[in-house]
C-alpha positions in Angstrom: -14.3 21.1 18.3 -15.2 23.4 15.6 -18.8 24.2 17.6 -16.4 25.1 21.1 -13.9 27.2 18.5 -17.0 29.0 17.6 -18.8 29.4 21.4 -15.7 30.6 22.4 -15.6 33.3 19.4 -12.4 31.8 17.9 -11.3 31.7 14.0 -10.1 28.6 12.9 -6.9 29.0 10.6 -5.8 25.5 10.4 -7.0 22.2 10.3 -4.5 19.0 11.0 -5.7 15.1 10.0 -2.3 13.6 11.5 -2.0 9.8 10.1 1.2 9.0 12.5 1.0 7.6 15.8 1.5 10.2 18.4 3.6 7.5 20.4 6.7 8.8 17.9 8.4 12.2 17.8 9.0 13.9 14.7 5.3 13.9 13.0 5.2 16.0 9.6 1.5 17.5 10.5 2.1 18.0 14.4 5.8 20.3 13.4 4.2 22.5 10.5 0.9 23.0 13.4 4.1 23.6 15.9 6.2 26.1 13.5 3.1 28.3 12.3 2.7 28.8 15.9 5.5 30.1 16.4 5.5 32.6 13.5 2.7 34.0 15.1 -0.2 32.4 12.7 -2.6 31.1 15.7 -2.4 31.1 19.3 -5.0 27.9 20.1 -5.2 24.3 19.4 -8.2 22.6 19.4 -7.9 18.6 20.4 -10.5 16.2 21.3 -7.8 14.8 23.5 -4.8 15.7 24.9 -3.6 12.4 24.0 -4.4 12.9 20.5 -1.7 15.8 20.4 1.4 13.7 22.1 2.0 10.5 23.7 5.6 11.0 24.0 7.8 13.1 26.2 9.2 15.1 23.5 6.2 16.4 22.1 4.7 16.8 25.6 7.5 18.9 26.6 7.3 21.0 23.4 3.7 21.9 24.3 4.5 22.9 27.6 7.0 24.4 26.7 5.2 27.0 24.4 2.4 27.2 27.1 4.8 28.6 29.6 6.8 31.1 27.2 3.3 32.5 25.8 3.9 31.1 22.2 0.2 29.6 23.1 -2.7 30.8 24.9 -4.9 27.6 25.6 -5.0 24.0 24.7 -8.5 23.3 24.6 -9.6 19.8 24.6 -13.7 18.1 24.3 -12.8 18.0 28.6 -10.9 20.9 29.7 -8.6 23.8 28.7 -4.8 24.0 29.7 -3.1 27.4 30.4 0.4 28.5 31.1 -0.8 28.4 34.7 -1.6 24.8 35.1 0.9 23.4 32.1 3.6 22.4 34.7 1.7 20.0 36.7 -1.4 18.6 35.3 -0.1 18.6 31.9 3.0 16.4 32.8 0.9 14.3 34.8 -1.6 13.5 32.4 1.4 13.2 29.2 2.9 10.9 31.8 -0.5 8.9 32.1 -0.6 8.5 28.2 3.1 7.4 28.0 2.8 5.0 30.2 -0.4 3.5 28.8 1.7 3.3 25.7 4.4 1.4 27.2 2.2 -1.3 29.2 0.6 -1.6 26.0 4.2 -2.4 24.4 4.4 -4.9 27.8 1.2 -6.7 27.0 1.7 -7.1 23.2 4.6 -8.4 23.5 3.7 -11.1 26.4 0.7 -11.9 24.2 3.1 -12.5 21.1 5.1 -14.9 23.4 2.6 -16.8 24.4 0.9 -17.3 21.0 4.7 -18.6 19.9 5.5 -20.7 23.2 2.2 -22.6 21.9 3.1 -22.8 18.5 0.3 -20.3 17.2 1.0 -17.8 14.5 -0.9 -14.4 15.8 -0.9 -12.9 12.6 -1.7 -14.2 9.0 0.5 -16.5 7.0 1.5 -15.3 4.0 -0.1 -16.8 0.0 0.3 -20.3 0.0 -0.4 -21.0 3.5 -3.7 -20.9 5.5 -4.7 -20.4 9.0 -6.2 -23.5 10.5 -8.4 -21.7 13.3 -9.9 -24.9 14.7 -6.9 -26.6 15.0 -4.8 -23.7 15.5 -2.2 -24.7 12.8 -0.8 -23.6 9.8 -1.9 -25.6 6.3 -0.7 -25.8 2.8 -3.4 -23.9 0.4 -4.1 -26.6 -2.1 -5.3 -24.3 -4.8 -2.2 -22.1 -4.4 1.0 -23.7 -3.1 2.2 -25.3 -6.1 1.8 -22.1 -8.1 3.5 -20.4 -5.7 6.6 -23.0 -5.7 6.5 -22.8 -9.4 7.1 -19.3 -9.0 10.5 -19.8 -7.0 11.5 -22.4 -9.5 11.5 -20.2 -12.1 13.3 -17.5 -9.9 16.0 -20.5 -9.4 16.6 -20.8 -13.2 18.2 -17.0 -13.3 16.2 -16.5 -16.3 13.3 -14.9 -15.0 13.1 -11.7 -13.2 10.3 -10.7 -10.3 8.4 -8.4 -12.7 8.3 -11.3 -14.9 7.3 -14.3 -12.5 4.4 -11.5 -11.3 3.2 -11.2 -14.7 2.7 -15.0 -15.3 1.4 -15.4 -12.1 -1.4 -12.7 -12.3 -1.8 -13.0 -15.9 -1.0 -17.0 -17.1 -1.9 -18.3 -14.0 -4.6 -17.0 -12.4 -3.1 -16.4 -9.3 -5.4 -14.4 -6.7 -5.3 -13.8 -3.3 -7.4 -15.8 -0.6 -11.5 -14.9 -0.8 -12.4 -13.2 2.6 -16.1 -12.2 3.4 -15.8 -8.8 2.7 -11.8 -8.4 0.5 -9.1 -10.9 -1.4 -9.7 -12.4 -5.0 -7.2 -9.5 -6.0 -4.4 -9.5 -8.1 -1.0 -9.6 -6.6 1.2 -6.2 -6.5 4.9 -5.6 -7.4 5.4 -4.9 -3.5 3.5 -7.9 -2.0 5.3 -10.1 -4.7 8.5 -9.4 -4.0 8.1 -9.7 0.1 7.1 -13.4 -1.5 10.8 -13.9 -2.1 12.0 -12.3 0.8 10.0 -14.2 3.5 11.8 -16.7 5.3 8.1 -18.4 5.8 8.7 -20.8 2.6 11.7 -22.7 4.4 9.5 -23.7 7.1 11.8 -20.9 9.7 10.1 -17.5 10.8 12.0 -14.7 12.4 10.9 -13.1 16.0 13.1 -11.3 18.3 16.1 -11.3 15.6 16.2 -15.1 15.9 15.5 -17.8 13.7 13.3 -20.7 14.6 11.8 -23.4 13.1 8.0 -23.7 13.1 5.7 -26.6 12.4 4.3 -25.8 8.6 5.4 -27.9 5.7 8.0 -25.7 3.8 7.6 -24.7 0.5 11.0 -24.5 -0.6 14.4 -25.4 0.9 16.8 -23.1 2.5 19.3 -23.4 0.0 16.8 -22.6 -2.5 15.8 -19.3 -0.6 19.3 -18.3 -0.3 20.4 -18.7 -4.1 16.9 -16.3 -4.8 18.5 -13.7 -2.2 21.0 -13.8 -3.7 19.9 -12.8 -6.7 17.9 -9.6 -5.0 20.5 -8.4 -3.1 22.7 -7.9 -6.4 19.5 -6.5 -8.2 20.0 -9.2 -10.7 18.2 -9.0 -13.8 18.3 -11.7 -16.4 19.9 -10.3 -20.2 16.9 -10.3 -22.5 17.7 -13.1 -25.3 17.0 -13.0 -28.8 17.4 -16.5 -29.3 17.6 -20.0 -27.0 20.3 -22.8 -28.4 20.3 -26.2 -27.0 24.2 -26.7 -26.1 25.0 -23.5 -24.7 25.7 -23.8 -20.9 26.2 -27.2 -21.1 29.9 -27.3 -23.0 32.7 -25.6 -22.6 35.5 -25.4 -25.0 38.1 -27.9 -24.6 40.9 -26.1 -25.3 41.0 -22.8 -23.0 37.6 -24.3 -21.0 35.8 -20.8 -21.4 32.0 -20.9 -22.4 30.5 -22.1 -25.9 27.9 -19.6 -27.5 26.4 -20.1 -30.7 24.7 -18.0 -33.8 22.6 -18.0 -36.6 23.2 -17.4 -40.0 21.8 -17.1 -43.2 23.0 -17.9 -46.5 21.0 -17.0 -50.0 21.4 -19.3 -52.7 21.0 -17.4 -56.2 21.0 -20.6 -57.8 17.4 -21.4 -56.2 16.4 -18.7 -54.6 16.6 -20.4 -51.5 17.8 -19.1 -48.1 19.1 -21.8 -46.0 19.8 -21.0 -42.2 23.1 -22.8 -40.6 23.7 -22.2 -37.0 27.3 -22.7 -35.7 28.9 -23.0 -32.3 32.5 -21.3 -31.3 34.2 -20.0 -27.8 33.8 -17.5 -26.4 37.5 -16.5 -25.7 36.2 -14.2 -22.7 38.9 -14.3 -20.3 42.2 -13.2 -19.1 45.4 -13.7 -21.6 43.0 -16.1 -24.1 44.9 -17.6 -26.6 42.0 -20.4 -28.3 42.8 -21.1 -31.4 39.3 -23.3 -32.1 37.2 -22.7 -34.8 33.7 -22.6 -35.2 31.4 -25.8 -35.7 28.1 -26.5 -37.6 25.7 -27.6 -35.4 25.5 -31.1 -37.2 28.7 -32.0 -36.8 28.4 -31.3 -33.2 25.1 -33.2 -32.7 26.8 -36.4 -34.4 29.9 -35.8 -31.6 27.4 -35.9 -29.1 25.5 -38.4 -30.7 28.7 -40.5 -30.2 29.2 -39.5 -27.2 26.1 -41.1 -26.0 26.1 -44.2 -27.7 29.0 -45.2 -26.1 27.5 -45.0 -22.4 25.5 -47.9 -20.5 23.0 -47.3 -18.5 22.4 -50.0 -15.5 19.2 -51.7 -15.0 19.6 -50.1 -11.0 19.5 -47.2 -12.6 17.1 -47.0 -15.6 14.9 -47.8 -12.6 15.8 -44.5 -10.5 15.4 -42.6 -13.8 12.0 -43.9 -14.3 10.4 -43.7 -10.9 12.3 -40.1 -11.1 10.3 -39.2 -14.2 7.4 -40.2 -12.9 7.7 -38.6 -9.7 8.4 -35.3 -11.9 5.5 -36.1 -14.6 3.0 -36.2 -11.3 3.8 -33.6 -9.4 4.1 -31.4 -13.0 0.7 -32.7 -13.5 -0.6 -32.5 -10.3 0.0 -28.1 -10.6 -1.4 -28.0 -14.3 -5.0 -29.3 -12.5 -4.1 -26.3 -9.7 -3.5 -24.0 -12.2 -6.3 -24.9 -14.6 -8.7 -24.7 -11.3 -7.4 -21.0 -10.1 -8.1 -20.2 -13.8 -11.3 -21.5 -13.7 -12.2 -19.6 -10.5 -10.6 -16.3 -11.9 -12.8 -16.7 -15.1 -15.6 -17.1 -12.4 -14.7 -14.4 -10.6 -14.7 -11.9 -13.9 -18.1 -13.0 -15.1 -19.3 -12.3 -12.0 -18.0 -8.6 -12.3 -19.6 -8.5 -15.8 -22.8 -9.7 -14.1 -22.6 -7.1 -11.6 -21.7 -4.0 -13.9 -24.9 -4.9 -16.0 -26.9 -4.3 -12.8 -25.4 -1.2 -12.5 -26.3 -0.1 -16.4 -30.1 -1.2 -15.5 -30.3 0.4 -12.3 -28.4 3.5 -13.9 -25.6 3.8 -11.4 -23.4 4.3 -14.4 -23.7 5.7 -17.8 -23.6 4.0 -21.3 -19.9 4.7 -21.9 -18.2 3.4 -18.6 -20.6 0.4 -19.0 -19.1 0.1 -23.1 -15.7 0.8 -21.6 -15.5 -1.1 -18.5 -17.5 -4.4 -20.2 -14.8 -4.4 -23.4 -12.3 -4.8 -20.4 -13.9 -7.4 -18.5 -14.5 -9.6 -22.0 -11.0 -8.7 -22.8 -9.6 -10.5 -19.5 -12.5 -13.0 -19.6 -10.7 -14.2 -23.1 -7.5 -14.4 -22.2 -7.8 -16.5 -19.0 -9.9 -18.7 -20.9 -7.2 -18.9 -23.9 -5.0 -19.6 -20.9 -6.7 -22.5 -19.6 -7.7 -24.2 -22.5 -3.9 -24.6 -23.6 -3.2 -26.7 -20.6 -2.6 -30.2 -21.4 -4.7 -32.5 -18.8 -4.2 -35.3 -20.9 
């Protein structure tokens, strides 16, 4: 286009990379191009297709429009040039042509899509946790990643995490990466793609098509009473209250007298006598409510512990169910032990994965692609992340 601006002795003023579809009015690129016409700034446009400049009615018509009233001169495409004289017809015709194609293409898509889902085959990818079976056409659980990924919602489902927080232990404690592909993937996960984690209906075992909800074939992740509580939480734009300190009893007791919430504090005491400072921790209400009137005072945390201690002495447990609490345990203790060896194998295969960048930026150094000082600076990185995933794994208990 620039050699047919030149042959036909024309100066180029602007230049236009539009990243929008021109199926959609409204594009930033194509209405500065259209307003600088108007001012007068250039009376041409260049195209290698007239497609290229619209594909909708709107746009079409705006073109036509400024043919006719002699804002523009030409539209000069790779094939032809369109003048005032021949923008009625032949223009509208061939607009029309590329509208059209568009909305078959809508037509096909769309047929396709139903089809895929009529057989019970996903036509797009699944999201982390999940993998495409291809030769059987079904969706999988990703051994080396599901049970992180579930771990993740369960800490969402304690309220005392928040999303930037469950993303940092993800990348950063656990290894987490996304799937290897032949060319992209091993990468760590963004703020963006984590958060559309706890959006997607995916984990229930539902999906979402045509604004309804169906249920699919994969094994869910998580239940749908569990993904509501988390929306629930993101909807508000909940984030947990940073704490200083964690007590054992708070949460679970209330205050018998007005039934608000028990909290509890440390303090410290120095004895002059011995130069000692002990620390005594005490629990009290709360008294936040309406028209409080508790009159409680606060308690030492031993003599709570020995009311508890009571407490428990005095209940029985059945032999029917010492036996539920056991094969409960161990049920827990398995699957808890069954995502330390997931975990400790991601970790292994980031640590992998880093050694091999180290391996390849030395490559670099010797074949003088870089220079001393990104090599110093980029390898003191590499080690840096190499360390800590390996401080990582060796702290998990296999035992």
């Amino acid at each position: 286009m620039r050699k047919k601006a030149k042959d036909n002795n024309q100066i180029i003023v602007w230049e236009f990379i539009e990243s929008k579809s021109a199926k959609d009015p409204w594009r930033e690129h194509f209405n500065t191009m259209i307003e600088k016409i108007e001012k007068g700034e250039a009376n041409w446009i260049l195209a290698w297709k007239l497609d290229r400049l619209s594909r909708n009615p709107i746009d079409s018509g705006k073109l036509q429009y400024m043919l006719q009233s002699w804002f523009l001169s030409k539209v000069v495409t790779n094939e032809k040039e369109y003048t005032s004289y021949d923008s009625g017809l032949l223009m509208s015709v061939e607009s029309g042509m590329a509208n059209q194609y568009i909305l078959d293409l809508k037509k096909a898509v769309r047929r396709w899509l139903d089809s895929k889902y009529a057989k019970w085959i996903r036509p797009s990818s699944v999201p982390i946790g999940y993998l495409n079976d291809i030769m059987n056409k079904t969706i999988t659980l990703d051994n080396e990643r599901y049970q992180i990924v579930r771990k993740m919602w369960e800490l969402m489902l304690t309220w005392n995490y928040s999303i930037r927080k469950t993303l940092r232990i993800a990348n950063n404690e656990y290894g987490l990466r996304t799937v290897k592909k032949r060319k992209s993937g091993w990468w760590e996960l963004t703020r963006s793609s984590w958060e559309r984690i706890f959006r997607n209906i995916f984990y229930t075992g539902y999906f979402e098509y045509n604004g309804e909800l169906k249920q699919w074939i994969h094994t869910p992740i998580i239940s749908m009473a569990e993904y509501h509580r988390v929306q629930s939480l993101l909807w508000r734009e909940w984030a947990p209250k940073a704490k200083n300190r964690e007590f054992p009893y708070t949460g679970m007791i209330t205050c018998w007298c007005c039934w608000c919430a028990i909290t509890a504090e440390t303090k410290n005491k120095y004895i002059k006598s011995t130069g000692i400072t002990n620390e005594y921790t005490y629990y009290h209400c709360t008294k936040r409510g309406k028209n409080i009137a508790c009159d409680q005072k606060t308690t030492r945390v031993e003599v709570l512990e020995a009311q508890i201690r009571d407490i428990l002495e005095s209940i029985e447990i059945g032999t029917d169910f010492q036996k539920w609490i056991y094969a409960t345990i161990r049920e827990n203790f398995n699957s808890e032990f069954e995502t330390r060896i997931k975990i400790f194998e991601t970790l292994n295969s980031s640590i992998i994965s880093e050694e091999k960048k180290l391996w390849n930026l030395t490559n670099m150094l010797l074949e003088e692609l870089i220079n001393k000082d990104e090599f110093t600076s980029k390898k003191r990185e590499l080690q840096d992340k190499i360390e800590n995933l390996k401080s990582r794994r060796d702290k998990i208990d296999l035992k």
